[in-house]
Every structure is written in structure tokens, then in C-alpha cells.
VORO-10103 format. One line per field, with one value per residue (C-alpha): residue number from 1; z, y, x. Coordinates in steps of 0.1 Angstrom, whole numbers, always signed. Layout:
k <- (NUM  ...)
zz <- (Z  ...)
yy <- (Y  ...)
xx <- (X  ...)
! end
This chain:
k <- (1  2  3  4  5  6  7  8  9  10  11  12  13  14  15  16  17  18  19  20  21  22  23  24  25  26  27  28  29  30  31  32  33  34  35  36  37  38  39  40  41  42  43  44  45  46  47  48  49  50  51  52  53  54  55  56  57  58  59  60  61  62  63  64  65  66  67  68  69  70  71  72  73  74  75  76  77  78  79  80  81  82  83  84  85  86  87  88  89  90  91  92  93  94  95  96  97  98  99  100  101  102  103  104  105  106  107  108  109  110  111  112  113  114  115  116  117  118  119  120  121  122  123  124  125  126  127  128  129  130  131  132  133  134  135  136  137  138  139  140  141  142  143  144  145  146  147  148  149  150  151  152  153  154  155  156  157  158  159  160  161  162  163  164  165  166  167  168  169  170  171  172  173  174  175  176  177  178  179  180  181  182  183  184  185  186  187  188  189  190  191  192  193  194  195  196  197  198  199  200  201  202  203  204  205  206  207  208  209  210  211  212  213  214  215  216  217  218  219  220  221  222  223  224  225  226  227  228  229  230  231  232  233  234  235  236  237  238  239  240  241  242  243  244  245  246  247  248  249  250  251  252  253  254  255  256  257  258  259  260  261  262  263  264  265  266  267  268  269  270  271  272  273  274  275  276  277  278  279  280  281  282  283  284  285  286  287  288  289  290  291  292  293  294  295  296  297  298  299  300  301  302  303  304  305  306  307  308  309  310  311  312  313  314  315  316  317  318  319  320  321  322  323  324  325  326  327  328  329  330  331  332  333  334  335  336  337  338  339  340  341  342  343  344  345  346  347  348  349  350  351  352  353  354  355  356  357  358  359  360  361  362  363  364  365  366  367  368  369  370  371  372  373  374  375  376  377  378  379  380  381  382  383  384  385  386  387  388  389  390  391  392  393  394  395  396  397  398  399  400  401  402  403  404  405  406  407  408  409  410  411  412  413  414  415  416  417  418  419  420  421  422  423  424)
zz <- (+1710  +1733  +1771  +1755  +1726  +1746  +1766  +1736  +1723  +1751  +1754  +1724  +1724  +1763  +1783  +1778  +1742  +1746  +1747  +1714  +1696  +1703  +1691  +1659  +1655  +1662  +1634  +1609  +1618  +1615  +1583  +1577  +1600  +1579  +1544  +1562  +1573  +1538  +1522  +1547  +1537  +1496  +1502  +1523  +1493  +1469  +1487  +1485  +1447  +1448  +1421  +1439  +1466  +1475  +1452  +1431  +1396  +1392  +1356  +1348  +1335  +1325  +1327  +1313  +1341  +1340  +1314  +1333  +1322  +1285  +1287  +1302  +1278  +1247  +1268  +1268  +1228  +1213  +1228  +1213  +1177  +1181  +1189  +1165  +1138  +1153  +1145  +1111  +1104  +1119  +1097  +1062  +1071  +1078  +1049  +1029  +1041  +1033  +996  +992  +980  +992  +987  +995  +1016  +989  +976  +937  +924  +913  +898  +878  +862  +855  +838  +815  +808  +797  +773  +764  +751  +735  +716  +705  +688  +674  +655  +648  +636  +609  +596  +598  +582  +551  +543  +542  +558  +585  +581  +592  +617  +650  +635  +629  +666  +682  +669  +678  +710  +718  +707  +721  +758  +753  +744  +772  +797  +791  +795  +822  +842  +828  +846  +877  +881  +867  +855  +893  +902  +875  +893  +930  +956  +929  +954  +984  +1007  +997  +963  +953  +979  +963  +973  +951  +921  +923  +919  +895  +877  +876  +865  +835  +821  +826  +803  +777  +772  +775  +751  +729  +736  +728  +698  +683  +691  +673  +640  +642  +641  +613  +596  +600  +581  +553  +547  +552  +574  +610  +610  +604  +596  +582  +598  +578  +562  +528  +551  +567  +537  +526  +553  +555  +521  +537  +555  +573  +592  +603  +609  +637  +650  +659  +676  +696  +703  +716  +736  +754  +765  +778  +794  +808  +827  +838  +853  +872  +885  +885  +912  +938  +946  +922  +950  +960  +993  +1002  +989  +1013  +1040  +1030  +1030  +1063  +1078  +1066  +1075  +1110  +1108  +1096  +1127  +1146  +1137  +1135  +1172  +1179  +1160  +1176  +1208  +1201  +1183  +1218  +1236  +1213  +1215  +1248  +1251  +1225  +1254  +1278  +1258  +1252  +1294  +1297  +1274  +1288  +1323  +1314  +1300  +1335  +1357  +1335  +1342  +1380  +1377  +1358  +1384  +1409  +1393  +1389  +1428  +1433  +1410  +1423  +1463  +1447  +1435  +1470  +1487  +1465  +1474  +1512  +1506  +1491  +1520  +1544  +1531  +1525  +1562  +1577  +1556  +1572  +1603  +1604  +1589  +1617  +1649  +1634  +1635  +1667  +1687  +1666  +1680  +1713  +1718  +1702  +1737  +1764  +1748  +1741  +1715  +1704  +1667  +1663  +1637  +1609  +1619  +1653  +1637  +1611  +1639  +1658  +1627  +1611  +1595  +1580  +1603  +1585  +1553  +1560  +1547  +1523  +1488  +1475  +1445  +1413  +1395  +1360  +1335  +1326  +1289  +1275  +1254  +1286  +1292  +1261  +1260  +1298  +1277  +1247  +1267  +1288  +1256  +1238  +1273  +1266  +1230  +1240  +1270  +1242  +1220  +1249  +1256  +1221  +1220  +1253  +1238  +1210  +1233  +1251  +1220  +1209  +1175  +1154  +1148  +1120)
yy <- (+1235  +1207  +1208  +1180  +1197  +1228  +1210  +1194  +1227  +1241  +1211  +1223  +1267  +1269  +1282  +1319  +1320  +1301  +1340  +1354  +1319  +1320  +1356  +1347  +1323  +1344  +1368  +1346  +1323  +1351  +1360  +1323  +1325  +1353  +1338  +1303  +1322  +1343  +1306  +1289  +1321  +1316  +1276  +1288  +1310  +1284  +1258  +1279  +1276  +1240  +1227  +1201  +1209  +1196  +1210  +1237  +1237  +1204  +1191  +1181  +1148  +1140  +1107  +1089  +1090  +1127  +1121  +1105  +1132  +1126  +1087  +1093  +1117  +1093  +1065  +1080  +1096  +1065  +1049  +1071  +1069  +1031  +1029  +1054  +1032  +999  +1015  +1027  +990  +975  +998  +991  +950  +958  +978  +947  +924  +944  +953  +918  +933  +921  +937  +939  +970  +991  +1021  +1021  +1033  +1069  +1083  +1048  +1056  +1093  +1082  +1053  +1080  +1101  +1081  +1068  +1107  +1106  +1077  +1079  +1119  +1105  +1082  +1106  +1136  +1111  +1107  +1143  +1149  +1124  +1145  +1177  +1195  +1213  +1236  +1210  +1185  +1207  +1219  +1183  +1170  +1202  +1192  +1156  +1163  +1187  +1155  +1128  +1148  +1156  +1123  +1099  +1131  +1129  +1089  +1086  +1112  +1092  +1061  +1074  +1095  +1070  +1035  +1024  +1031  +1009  +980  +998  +973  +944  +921  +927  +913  +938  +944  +956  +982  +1015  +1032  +1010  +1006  +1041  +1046  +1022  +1036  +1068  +1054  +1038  +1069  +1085  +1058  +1057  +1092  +1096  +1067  +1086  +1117  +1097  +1086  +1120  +1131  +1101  +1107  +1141  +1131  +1109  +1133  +1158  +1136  +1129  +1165  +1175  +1206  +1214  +1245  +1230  +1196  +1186  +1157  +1141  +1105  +1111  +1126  +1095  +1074  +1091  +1086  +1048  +1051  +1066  +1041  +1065  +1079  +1044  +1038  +1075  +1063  +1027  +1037  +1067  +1039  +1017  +1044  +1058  +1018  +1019  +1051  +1042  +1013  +1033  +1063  +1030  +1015  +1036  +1068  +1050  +1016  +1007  +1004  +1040  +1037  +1011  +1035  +1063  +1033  +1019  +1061  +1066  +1036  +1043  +1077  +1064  +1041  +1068  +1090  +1064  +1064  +1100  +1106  +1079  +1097  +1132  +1121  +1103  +1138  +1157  +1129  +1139  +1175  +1176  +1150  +1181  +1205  +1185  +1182  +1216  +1222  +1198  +1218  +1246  +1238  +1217  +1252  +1267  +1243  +1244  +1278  +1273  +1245  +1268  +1298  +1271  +1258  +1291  +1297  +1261  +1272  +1302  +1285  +1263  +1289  +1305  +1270  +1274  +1303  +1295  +1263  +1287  +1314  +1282  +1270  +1303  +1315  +1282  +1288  +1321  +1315  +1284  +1305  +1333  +1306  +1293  +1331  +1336  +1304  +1312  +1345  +1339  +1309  +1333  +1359  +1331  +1312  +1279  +1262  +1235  +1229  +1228  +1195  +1202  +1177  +1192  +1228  +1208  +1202  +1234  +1253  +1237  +1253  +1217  +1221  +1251  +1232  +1197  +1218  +1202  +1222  +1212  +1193  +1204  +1195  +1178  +1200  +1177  +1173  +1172  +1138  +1124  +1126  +1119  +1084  +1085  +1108  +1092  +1060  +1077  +1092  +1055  +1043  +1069  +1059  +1025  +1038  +1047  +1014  +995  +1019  +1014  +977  +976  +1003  +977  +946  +959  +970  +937  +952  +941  +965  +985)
xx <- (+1359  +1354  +1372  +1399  +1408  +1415  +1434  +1459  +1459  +1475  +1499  +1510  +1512  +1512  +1485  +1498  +1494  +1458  +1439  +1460  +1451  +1413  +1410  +1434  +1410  +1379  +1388  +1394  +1357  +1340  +1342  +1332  +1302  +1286  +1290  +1277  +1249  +1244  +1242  +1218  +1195  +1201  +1192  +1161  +1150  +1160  +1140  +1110  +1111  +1111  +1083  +1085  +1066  +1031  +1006  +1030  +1024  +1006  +1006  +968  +961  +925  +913  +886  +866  +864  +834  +811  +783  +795  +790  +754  +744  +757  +734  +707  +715  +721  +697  +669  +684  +683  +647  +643  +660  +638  +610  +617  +630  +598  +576  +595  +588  +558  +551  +570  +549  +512  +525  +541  +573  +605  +637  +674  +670  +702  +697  +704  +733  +719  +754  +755  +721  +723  +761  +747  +717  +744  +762  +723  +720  +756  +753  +717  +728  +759  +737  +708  +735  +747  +713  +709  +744  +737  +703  +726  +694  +724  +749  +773  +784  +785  +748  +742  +754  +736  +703  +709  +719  +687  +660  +683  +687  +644  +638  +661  +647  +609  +614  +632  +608  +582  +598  +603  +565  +546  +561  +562  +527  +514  +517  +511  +501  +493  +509  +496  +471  +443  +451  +417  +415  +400  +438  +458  +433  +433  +464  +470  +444  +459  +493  +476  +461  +491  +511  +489  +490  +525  +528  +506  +531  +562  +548  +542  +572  +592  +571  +580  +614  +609  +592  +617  +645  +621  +608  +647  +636  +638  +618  +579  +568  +536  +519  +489  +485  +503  +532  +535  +528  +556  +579  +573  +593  +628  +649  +669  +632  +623  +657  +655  +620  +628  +665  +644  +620  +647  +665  +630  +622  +659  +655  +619  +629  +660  +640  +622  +651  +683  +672  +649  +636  +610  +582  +575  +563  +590  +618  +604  +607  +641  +654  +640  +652  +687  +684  +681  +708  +733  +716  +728  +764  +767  +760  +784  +804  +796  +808  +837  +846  +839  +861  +889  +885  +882  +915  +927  +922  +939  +968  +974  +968  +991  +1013  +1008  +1012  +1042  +1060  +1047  +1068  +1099  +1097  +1092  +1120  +1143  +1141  +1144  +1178  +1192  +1183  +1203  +1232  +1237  +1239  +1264  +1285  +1282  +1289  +1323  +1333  +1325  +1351  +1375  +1373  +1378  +1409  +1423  +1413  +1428  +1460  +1459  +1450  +1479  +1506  +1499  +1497  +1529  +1545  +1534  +1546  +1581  +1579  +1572  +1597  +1625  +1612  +1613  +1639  +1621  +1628  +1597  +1587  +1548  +1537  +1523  +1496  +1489  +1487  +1462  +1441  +1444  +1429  +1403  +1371  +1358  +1329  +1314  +1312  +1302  +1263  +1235  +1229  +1194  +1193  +1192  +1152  +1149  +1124  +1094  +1088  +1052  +1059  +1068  +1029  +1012  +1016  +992  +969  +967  +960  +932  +917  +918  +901  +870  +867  +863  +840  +816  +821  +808  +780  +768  +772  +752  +723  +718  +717  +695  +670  +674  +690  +721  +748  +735)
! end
């Protein structure tokens, strides 16, 4: 209380009740004093639990330059698979320049091939079970389909192998610059001997089949001029020998084309070089997958140390709600100790001016004035903390993670500049 306050106060109660007023007033601060003091303590604690504080429960967030030592490993990676690929590319133009073969560089459509070779062995045993049926040499139509089925699958099978082993080496290296080099005769050599004596093979095994449907048994077949004389007299055999005729031609050319190019050494060429192309694009993609899984792992950090601050935060807002209560019951101990306080001055001056027979009425705003405990409340409660949210982050992650994959676009663009290559 300041030396001019004092002195209005005893303007007002006289200087002789000046002692019983301070200690009036005494006991009633006191009281206030402690709980002040309890609260400045509960803020102090409360304070201490601020997550807000420099370097308390930090939420991680990874950023695209964290993977410097990814990027220069994917360099380096891709760059090997694209000279690996150059090189592979280089040898099948080289290779189609020697054999003079020139190509489109696609694989054939092998599940195309095998299908049509499929409905090649259906149709051809529908067609040879009727023949069978109309000789009445099965037991029935299933027997009749069965046995049509086993020549039709032996015959489009043995001709299409046929195709593929040795109907592409019969023209091996006809076009190329040394043709008549002993490696390519001989293996057009060898190709030739092969087809004649699978012709001769095929051609057995379709006179069997002829001779089957004209001696009307499956079991054993008798093969010997009059046999065949004889079969040259039932429609229905010719009719079996020229379709399985047809369908082995179909089938041979198919075992060329439909599972491989029909230059062998250039299919090896043309599956190496894609090979090498695919190599490429899978350790692109390899480490985009270890960009995402290690943005994967950042997010749940995040997540992680997102549900450790809201934990800090909430201990911390309990702290701050539990000053605030105290800060309400401090204002409530105030105003009921200056109501106290005011009602007790006001019995004393009453009192005393009864004794020494003064009669002076104290205003209410004076006594206002007198007894005032404002001062212990005008104190600062911290502030209350928002909990952070995990979405609230994602977007910055999922932009940092979209800035890595791109990171890796651009290395690969600039790997096959600098090779000189096109984007496979």
C-alpha cells in the first residue's frame, strides 16, 4: 500500500483504527497469498509439460532429400542395365545385319498359337470320329471321339515340334553375307535330313490312318501294296489322309511361327534384348517400391509420434485445466475475503464511532477501495495446446514422397541421355 493511499485510508477510519485495519486485512490476504502461491507452482508444473517447447516431441517429417544414397545407387543401377540393354540391342542388329534377316523385334503371340493348335486338334477329331463312326469299327461316339482325339493331338503335336526343331534351320543363314560358310550349310544340311525323314515319318503314319478306316480295325493294320491298292478304293481313307495332310502343313508352319521368331539365333537375340529392357524397368521399378516403403515407414513414425504428442498435449491440458480451476477458485476466495473483510471494517468503524460518539458514514466506494484483493488475480494462465492430427501432415509427406518418385524419373531420363538410348 503506497504512502497516499495510507494516508486517504486514514482520512477515512482515523489513525487509531489504522493498526486493527491492517491486521483485518492481513488475515484475510493471507489466505490469498498461499493459494496465489499454490497456483504460480501448478502453472510452473504445467508449463513444464508444454509440447511446445523447443525440441519436445518433434513430429518427423522425411523429405526427399533424405535419399540421397538411394538416388546414387538407382544412378549407378540403371545405368548398368542400360548399357546392359545397349549392348544386347547392338548385338541383335548386328546379328540382323550378318544373317540378312530383318524383323519387327515382337515376340509372337505364343498363347494365340498353342489356342488355334487346339481347336486345329478339335476340329480335325471331330471330323476323323465321324469317319470312324460311319465304319461302326468303335463301340460308339465317345470311343469314336477318343480315338480321334489320340491321332489328331499325335499328329498336330509331332508337326508342330517338327516346325519349331527343324523347319527354321532349313533356310539357316541363306541370306546372309557368307551364306556358304561350312556353319550354315551344315546346319541346313542337317535340317534337310531331318525333313525328309520326318516327311517320310508323317507319311507312314497318315497311311496308317487310312488303312485303319479301310481294314475297319484299330488293333493291327497290314501295310503292303494290295493294302494300299485297296485303300485307294475307300473315299472316306483318302478323305482322313488328305485332311491329316492338311492339318500337319497347318500345324508345321505354326510350330515355325507361333512360339519363337522364325530365325533361331535372332529369337535368342530379340529374348535377350527384351530381357534387358524389362531388367531395366524393373529396377526402376525396385526403387520407386523402396521410395514408397520407406515414405510407408515415415508415415507410420509420423503416426506414431503424432499419438506421442497428443499424449504429451493432453497431460499438458489437463495440467492447464486443472490451474484454471484453481485460478477460479482463487477469484472466488477473493471476492468472498473482500466481502468479508468489508463487512468487518464496516462493523468496526460502526462500533468504534457508537464508543467515541462520532457519527461519520463510510462510502461504499471508499470501503471498495480500502479492501481490494484485484491485485492477486490480475495473473497469466498458460494457454490451452491444440492436438495435431496425422492428416494434417500427409499432404507434406505425400508431396515429399511424389518429389522422390520424380527424383528417380529424372535420373532415368538422364541415365539414357547419357547412353545415347531411347526410352525402351
Amino acid at each position: 500500500m503506497s504512502a497516499f493511499d495510507r494516508t486517504g485510508i486514514q482520512a477515512i477510519i482515523g489513525q487509531k483504527l489504522d493498526g486493527q485495519f491492517q491486521k483485518l486485512l492481513s488475515d484475510h490476504e493471507r489466505p490469498i497469498q498461499q493459494k496465489l502461491f499454490a497456483l504460480k507452482q501448478q502453472c510452473s508444473k504445467a508449463e513444464k509439460l508444454n509440447p511446445e517447447l523447443e525440441g519436445q516431441n518433434e513430429i518427423p517429417i522425411s523429405r526427399s532429400e533424405d535419399l540421397e544414397y538411394l538416388y546414387a545407387c538407382a544412378s549407378q543401377d540403371i545405368a548398368d542395365k542400360a548399357q546392359a540393354h545397349s549392348f544386347t540391342k547392338k548385338s541383335l542388329q548386328a546379328a540382323q545385319l550378318r544373317h540378312g534377316y530383318v524383323s519387327t523385334n515382337e515376340a509372337p503371340p505364343v498363347l494365340q498359337g498353342v489356342l488355334v493348335l487346339l481347336l486345329t486338334v478339335f476340329g480335325e477329331s471331330i471330323i476323323n470320329a465321324a469317319f470312324f463312326g460311319n465304319a461302326h469299327m468303335v463301340a460308339g461316339p465317345t470311343a469314336a471321339l477318343v480315338t480321334s482325339f489320340l491321332i489328331s493331338m499325335t499328329n498336330v503335336a509331332a508337326c508342330a515340334s517338327a516346325g519349331f526343331f527343324i523347319g527354321r534351320y532349313r533356310d539357316y543363314g541363306k541370306n546372309a553375307l557368307d551364306s556358304d560358310d561350312e556353319y550354315f550349310r551344315r546346319k541346313r544340311n542337317k535340317a534337310r535330313v531331318q525333313f525328309i525323314g520326318f516327311i517320310a515319318v508323317m507319311v507312314f503314319f497318315h497311311l496308317t490312318v487310312g488303312l485303319v478306316r479301310t481294314q475297319e480295325s484299330i488293333d493291327a493294320v497290314h501295310h503292303s501294296l494290295p493294302a494300299y491298292l485297296e485303300m485307294l478304293k475307300t473315299p472316306e481313307a483318302i478323305f482322313l489322309i488328305l485332311m491329316g495332310g492338311c492339318m500337319s502343313v497347318f500345324a508345321f508352319h505354326k510350330g515355325i511361327h507361333s512360339f519363337d521368331c522364325p530365325y533361331p539365333e535372332i529369337g535368342r537375340l530379340q529374348r535377350a534384348e527384351e530381357a534387358a529392357k524389362e531388367d531395366i524397368h524393373d529396377t526402376v521399378d525396385f526403387y520407386k517400391d523402396e521410395v514408397n516403403d520407406h515414405f510407408d515407414d515415415c508415415k507410420k513414425s509420423l503416426e506414431e509420434a503424432v499419438e506421442s504428442k497428443k499424449k504429451s498435449v493432453d497431460k499438458y491440458n489437463k495440467a492447464v485445466s486443472a490451474c484454471h480451476e484453481a485460478k477460479r477458485h482463487l477469484d472466488e476466495s477473493a471476492k468472498e475475503a473482500e466481502n468479508q473483510c468489508r463487512g468487518k471494517l464496516a462493523e468496526l468503524i460502526t462500533s468504534y464511532n457508537c464508543i467515541s460518539g462520532e457519527d461519520q458514514d463510510i462510502p461504499m466506494d471508499a470501503l471498495n477501495r480500502m479492501v481490494s484483493f484485484e491485485k492477486y488475480l490480475d495473473f497469466e494462465i498458460p494457454a490451452f495446446r491444440a492436438c495435431p492430427e496425422a492428416r494434417a501432415f500427409h499432404s507434406e509427406l505425400l508431396i515429399e514422397k511424389n518429389q522422390a518418385v520424380k527424383r528417380l524419373s529424372l535420373i532415368f531420363n538422364d541415365v539414357l541421355n547419357a547412353t545415347g538410348g531411347k526410352k525402351p
